[in-house]
C-alpha positions in Angstrom: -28.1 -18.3 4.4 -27.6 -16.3 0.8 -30.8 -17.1 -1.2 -29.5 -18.0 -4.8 -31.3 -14.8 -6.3 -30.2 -12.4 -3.6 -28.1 -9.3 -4.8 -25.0 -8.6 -2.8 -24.4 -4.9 -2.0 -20.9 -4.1 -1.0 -20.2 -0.8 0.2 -15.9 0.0 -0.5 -13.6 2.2 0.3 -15.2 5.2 -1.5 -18.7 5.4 0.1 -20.3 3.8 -2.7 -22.1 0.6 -3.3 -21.8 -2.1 -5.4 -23.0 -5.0 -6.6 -21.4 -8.3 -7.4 -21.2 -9.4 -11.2 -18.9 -12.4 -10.8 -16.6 -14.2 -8.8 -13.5 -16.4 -10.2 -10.4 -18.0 -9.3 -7.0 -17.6 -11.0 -4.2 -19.3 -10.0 -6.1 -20.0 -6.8 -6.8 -16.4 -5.7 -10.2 -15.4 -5.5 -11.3 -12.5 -7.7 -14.3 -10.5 -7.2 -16.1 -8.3 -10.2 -17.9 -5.5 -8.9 -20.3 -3.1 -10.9 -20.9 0.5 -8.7 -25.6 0.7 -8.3 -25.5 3.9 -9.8 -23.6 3.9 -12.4 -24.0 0.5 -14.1 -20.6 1.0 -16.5 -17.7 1.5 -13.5 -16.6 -1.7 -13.1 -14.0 -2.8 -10.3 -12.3 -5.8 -9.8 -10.9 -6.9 -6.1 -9.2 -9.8 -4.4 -10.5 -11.3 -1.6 -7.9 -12.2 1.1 -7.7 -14.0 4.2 -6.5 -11.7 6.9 -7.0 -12.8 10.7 -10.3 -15.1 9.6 -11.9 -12.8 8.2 -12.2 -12.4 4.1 -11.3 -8.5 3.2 -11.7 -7.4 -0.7 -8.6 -5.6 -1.9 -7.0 -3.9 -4.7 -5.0 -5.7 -7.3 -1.5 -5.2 -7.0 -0.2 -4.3 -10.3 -1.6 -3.7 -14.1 -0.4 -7.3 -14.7 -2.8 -8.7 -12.2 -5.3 -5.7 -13.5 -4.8 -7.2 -17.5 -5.1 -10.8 -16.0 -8.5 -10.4 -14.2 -10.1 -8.6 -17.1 -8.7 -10.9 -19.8 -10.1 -14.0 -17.7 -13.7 -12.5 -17.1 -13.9 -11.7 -20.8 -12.8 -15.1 -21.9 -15.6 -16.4 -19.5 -18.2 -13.8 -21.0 -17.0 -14.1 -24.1 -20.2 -14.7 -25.8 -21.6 -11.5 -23.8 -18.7 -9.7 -24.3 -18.3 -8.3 -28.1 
């Protein structure tokens, strides 16, 4: 069991880690925000999917989604955000 003030490190595609910001649904799809450990200002936003059980993390599929996802987290950060 996740202890409520446990980071989550997830390691992607590109060898690096990362840690989870925030995590959101829209439209009922699962979006995970994703900040890399070294450098605290790449930001990367993923889907998580449901592929034989298991949950996978995966790029958005186009610059609509991209807009959609960023526009959502700001309005939910908005007071963090200016």
């Amino acid at each position: 069991m996740k202890e409520e003030n446990m980071i989550e490190l997830i390691t992607l595609e590109d060898g690096e880690k990362y840690v989870i910001v925030d995590t959101m649904a829209i439209n009922n799809t699962p979006y995970v925000y994703l900040s890399r450990v070294n450098h605290t200002g790449d930001i990367c936003v993923r889907k998580a999917v449901l592929m034989e059980k298991q949950e996978y993390l995966v790029g958005l599929d186009s610059k609509y989604e991209v807009a959609l996802a960023l526009k959502m987290f700001q309005e939910k950060h908005k007071k963090l955000v200016r």
